[in-house]
N, CA, C and O atoms as a GROMACS GRO file, in nm:
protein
  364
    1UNK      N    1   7.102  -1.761   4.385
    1UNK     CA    2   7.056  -1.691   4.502
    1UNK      C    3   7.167  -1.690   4.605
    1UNK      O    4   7.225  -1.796   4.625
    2UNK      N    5   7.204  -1.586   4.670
    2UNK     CA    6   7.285  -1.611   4.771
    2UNK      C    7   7.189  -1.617   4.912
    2UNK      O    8   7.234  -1.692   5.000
    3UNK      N    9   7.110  -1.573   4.931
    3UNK     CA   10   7.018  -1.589   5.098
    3UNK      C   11   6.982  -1.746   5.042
    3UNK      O   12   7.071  -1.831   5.048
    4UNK      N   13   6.822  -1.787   4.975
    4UNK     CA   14   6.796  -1.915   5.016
    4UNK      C   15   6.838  -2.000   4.877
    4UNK      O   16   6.878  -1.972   4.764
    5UNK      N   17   6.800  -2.132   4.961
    5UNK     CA   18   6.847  -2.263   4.856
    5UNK      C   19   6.681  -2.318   4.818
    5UNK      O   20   6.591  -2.303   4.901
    6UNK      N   21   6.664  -2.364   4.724
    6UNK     CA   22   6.561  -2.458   4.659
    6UNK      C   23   6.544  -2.602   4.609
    6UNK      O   24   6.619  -2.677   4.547
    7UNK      N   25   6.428  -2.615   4.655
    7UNK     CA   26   6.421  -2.814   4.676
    7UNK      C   27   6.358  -2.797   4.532
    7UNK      O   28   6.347  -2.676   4.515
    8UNK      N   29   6.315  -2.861   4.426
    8UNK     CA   30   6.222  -2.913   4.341
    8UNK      C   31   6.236  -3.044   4.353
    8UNK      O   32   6.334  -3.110   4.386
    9UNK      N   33   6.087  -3.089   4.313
    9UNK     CA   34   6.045  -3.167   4.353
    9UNK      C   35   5.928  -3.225   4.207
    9UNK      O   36   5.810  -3.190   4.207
   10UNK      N   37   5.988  -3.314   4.093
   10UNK     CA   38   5.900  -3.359   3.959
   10UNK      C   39   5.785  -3.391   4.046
   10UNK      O   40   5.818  -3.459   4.144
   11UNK      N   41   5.628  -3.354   4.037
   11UNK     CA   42   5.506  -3.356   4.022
   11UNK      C   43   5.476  -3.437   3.910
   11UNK      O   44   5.409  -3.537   3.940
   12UNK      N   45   5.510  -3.423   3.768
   12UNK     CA   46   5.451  -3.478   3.661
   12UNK      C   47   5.540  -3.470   3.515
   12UNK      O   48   5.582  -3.358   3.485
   13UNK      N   49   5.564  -3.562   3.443
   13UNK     CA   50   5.666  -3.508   3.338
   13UNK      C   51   5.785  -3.556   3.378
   13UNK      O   52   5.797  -3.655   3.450
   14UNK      N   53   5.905  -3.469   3.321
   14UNK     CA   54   6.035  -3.473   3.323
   14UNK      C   55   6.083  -3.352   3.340
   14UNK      O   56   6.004  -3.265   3.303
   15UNK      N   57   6.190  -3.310   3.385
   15UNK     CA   58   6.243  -3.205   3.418
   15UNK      C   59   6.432  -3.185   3.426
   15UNK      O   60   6.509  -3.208   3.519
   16UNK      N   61   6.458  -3.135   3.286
   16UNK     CA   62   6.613  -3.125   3.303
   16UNK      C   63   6.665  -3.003   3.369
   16UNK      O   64   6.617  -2.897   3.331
   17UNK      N   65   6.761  -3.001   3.466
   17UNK     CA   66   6.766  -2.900   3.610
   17UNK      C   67   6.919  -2.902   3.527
   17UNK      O   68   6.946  -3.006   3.468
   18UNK      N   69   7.004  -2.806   3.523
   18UNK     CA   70   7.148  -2.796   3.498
   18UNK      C   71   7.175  -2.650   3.638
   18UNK      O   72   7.123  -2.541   3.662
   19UNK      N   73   7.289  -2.736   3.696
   19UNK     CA   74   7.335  -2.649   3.864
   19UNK      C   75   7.494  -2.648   3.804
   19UNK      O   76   7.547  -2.758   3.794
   20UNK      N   77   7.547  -2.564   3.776
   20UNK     CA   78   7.704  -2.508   3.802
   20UNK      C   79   7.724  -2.528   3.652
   20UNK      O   80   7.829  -2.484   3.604
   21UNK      N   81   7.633  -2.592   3.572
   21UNK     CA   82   7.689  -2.683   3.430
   21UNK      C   83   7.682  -2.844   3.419
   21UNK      O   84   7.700  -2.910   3.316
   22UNK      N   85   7.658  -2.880   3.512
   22UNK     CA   86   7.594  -3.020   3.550
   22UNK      C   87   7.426  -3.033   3.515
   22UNK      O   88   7.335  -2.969   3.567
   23UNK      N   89   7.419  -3.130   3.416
   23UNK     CA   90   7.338  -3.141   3.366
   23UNK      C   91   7.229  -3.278   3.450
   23UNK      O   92   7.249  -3.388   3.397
   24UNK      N   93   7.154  -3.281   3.534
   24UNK     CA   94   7.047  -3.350   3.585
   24UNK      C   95   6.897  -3.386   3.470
   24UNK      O   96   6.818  -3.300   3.430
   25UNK      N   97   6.890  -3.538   3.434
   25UNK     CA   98   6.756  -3.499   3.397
   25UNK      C   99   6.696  -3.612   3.531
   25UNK      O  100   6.747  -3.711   3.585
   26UNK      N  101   6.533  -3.521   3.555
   26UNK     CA  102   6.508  -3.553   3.653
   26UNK      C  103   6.310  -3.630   3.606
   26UNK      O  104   6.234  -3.581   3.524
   27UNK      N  105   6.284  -3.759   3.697
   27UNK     CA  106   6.130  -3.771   3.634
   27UNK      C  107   6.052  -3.788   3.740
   27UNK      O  108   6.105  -3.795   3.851
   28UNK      N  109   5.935  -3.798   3.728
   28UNK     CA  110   5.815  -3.800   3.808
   28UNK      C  111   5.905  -3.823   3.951
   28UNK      O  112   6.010  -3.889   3.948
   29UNK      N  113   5.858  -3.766   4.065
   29UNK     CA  114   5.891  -3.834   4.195
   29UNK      C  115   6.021  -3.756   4.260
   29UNK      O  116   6.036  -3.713   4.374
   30UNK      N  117   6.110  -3.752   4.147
   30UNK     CA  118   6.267  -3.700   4.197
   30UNK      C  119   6.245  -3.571   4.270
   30UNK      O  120   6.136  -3.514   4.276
   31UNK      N  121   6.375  -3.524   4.336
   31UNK     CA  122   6.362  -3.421   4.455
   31UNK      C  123   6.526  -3.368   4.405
   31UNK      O  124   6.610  -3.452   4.370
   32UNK      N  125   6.546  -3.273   4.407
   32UNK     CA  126   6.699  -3.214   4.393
   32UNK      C  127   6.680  -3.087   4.439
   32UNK      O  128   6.598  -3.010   4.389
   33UNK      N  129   6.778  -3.049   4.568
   33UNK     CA  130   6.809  -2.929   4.625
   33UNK      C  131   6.907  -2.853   4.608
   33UNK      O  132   7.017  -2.904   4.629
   34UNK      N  133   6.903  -2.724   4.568
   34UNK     CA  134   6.965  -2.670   4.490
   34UNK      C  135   7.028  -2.546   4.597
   34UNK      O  136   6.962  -2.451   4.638
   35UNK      N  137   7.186  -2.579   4.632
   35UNK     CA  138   7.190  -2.477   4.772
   35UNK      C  139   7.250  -2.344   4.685
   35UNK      O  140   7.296  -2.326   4.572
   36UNK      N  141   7.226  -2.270   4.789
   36UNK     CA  142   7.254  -2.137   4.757
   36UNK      C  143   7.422  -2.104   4.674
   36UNK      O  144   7.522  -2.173   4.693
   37UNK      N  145   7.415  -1.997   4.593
   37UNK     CA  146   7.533  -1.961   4.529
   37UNK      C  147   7.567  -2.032   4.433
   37UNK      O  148   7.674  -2.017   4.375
   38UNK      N  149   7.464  -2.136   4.398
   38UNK     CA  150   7.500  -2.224   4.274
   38UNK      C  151   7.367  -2.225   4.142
   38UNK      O  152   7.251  -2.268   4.136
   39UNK      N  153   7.464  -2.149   4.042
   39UNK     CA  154   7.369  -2.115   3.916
   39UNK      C  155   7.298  -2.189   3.859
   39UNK      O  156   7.346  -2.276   3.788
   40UNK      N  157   7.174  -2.177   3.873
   40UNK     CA  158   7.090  -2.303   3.796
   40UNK      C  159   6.981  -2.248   3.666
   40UNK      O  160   6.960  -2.135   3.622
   41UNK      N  161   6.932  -2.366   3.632
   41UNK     CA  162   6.836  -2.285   3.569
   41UNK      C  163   6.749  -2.469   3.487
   41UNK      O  164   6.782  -2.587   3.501
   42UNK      N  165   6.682  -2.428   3.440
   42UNK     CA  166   6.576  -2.571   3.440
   42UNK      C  167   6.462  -2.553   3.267
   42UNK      O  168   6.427  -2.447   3.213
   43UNK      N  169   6.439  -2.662   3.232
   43UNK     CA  170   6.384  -2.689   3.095
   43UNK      C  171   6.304  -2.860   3.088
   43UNK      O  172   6.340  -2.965   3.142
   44UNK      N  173   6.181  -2.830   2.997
   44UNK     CA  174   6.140  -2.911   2.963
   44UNK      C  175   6.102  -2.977   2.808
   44UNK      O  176   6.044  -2.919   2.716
   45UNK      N  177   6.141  -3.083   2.809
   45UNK     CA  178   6.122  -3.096   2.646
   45UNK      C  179   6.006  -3.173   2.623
   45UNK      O  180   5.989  -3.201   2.504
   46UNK      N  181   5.912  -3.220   2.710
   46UNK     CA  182   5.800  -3.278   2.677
   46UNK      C  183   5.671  -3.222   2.789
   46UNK      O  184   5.556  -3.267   2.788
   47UNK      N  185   5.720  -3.113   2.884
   47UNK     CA  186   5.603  -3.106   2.936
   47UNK      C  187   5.632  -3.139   3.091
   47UNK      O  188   5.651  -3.257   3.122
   48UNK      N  189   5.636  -3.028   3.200
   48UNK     CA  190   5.640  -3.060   3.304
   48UNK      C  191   5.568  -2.987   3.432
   48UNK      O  192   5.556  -2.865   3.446
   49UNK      N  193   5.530  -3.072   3.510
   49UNK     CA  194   5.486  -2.986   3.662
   49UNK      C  195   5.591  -3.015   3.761
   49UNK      O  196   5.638  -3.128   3.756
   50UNK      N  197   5.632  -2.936   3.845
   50UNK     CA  198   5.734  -2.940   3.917
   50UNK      C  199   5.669  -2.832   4.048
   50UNK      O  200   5.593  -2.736   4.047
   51UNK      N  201   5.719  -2.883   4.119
   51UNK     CA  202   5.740  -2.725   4.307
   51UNK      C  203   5.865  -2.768   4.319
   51UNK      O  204   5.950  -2.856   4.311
   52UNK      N  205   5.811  -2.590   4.359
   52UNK     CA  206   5.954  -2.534   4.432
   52UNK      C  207   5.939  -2.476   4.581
   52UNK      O  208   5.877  -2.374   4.612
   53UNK      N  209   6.012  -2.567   4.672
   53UNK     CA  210   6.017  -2.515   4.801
   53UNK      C  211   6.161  -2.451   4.848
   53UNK      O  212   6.271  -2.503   4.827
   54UNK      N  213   6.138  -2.336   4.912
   54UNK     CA  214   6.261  -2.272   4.922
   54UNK      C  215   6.304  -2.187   5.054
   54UNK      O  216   6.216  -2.153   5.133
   55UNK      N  217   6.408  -2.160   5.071
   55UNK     CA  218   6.386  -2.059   5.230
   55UNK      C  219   6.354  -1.968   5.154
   55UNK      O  220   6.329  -1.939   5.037
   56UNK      N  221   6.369  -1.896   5.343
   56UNK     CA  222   6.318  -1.721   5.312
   56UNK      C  223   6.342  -1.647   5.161
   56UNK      O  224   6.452  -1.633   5.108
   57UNK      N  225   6.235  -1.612   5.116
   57UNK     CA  226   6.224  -1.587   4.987
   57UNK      C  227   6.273  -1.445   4.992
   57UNK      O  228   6.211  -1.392   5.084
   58UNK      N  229   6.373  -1.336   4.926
   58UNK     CA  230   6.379  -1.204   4.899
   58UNK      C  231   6.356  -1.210   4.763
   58UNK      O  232   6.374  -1.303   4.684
   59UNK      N  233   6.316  -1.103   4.748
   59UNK     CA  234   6.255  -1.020   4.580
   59UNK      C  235   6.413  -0.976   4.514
   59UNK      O  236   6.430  -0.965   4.392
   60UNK      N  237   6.503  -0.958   4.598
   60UNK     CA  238   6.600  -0.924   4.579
   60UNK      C  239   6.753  -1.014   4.572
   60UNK      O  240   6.874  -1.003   4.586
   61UNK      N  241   6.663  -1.093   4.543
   61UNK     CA  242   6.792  -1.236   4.576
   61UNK      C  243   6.813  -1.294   4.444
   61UNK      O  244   6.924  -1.346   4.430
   62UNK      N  245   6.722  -1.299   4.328
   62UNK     CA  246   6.715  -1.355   4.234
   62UNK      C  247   6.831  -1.255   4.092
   62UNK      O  248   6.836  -1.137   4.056
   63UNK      N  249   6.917  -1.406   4.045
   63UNK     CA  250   6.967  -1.303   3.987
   63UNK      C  251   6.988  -1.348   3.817
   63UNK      O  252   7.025  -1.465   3.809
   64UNK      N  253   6.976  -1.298   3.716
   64UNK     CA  254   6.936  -1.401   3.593
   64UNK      C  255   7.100  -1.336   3.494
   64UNK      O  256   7.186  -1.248   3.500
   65UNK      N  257   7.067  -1.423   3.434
   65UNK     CA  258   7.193  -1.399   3.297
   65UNK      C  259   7.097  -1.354   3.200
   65UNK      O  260   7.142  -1.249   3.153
   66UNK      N  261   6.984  -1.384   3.147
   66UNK     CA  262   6.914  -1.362   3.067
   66UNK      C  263   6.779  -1.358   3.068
   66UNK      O  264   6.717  -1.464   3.068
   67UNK      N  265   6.715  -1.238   3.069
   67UNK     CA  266   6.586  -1.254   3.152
   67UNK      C  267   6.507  -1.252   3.004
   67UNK      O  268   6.417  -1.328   2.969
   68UNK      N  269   6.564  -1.150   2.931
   68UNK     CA  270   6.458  -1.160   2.791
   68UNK      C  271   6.415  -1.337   2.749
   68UNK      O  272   6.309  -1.359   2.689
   69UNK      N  273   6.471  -1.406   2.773
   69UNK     CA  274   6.402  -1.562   2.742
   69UNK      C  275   6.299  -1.632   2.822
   69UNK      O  276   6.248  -1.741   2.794
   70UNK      N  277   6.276  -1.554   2.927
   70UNK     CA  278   6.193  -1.583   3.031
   70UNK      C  279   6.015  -1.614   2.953
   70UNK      O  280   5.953  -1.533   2.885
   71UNK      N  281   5.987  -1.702   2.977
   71UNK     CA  282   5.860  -1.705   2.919
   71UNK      C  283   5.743  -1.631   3.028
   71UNK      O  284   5.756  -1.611   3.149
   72UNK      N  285   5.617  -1.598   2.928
   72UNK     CA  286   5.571  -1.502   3.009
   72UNK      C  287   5.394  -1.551   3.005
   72UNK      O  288   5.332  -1.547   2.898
   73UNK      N  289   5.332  -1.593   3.130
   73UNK     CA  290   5.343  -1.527   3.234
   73UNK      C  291   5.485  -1.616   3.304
   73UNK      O  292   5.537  -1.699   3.229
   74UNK      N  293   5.532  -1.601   3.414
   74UNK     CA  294   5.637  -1.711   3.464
   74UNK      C  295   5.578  -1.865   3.520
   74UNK      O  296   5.625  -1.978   3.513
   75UNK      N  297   5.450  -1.807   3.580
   75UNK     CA  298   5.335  -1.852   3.672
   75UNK      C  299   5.244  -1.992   3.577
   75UNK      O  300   5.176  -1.931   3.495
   76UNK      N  301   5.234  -2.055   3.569
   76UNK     CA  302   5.147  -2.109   3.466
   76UNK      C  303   5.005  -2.212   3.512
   76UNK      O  304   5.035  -2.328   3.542
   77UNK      N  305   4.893  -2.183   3.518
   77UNK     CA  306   4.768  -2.258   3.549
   77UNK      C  307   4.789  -2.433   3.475
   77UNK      O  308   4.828  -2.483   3.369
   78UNK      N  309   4.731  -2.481   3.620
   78UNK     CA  310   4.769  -2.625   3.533
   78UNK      C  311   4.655  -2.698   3.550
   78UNK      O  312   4.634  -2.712   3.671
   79UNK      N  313   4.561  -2.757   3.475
   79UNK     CA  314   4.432  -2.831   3.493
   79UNK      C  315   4.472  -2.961   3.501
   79UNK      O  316   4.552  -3.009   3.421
   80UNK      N  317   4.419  -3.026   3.594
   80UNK     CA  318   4.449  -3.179   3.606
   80UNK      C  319   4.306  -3.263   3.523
   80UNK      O  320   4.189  -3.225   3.538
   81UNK      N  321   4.345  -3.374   3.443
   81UNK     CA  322   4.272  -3.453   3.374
   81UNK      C  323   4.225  -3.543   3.440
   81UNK      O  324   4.269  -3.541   3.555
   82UNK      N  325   4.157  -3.620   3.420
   82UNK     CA  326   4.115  -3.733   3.477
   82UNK      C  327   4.241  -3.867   3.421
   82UNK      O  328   4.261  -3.975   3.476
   83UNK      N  329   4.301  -3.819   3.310
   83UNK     CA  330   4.435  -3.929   3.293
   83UNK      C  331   4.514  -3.912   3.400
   83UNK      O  332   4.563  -4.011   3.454
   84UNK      N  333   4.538  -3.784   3.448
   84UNK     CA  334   4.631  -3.757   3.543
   84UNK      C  335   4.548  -3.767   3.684
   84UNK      O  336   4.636  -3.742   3.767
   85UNK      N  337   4.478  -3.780   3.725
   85UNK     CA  338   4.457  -3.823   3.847
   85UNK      C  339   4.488  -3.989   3.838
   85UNK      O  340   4.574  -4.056   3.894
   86UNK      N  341   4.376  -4.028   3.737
   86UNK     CA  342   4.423  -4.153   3.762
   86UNK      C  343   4.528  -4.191   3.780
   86UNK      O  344   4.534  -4.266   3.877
   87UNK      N  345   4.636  -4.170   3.722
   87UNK     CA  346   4.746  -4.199   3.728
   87UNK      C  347   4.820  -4.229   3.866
   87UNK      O  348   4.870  -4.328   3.920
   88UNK      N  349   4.798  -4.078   3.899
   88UNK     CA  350   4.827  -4.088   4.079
   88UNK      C  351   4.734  -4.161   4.174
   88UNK      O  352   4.755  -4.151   4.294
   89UNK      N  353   4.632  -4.233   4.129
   89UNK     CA  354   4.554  -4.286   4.244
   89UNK      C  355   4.607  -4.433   4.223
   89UNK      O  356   4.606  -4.497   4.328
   90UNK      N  357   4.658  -4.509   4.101
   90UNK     CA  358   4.764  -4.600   4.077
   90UNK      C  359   4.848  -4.614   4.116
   90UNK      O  360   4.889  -4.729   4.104
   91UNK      N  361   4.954  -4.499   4.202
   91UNK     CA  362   5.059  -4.515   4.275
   91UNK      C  363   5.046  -4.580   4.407
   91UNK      O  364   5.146  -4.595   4.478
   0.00000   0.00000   0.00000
């Protein structure tokens, strides 16, 4: 993106984040901000919930190397279990 930068922030799972070619793996709790002009892109190998907080969002800011791999919908519904609450009421 060149306008805004993006925080993620692991919710649940694991989350490997790679920024410039730097490879981050990131777990429950972690936070990594990702400033503008630096190529990223993100994967999970067991399963992850993650947010993304970001500035001013443009429709026009986003820019991909490869969009055909994009899984579809992008958006994904996530039901919380009663393993997973518990979990967090343990913290």
């Amino acid at each position: 993106h060149k306008i805004r930068e993006e925080t993620f922030t692991v919710l649940y799972g694991d989350l490997t984040l790679v920024c410039d070619g730097v490879v981050k793996n990131m777990k429950k709790g972690e936070t990594v901000t990702v400033s503008r002009g630096v190529k990223n892109s993100f994967f999970s190998e067991t399963g992850c919930v993650f947010e993304e907080i970001s500035t001013t969002h443009r429709k026009a800011d986003s820019f991909y190397s490869n969009e055909n791999g994009f899984v579809c919908p992008r958006k994904t519904k996530v039901y919380l279990t009663e393993d997973i609450l518990k979990e967090y009421a343990e913290l």
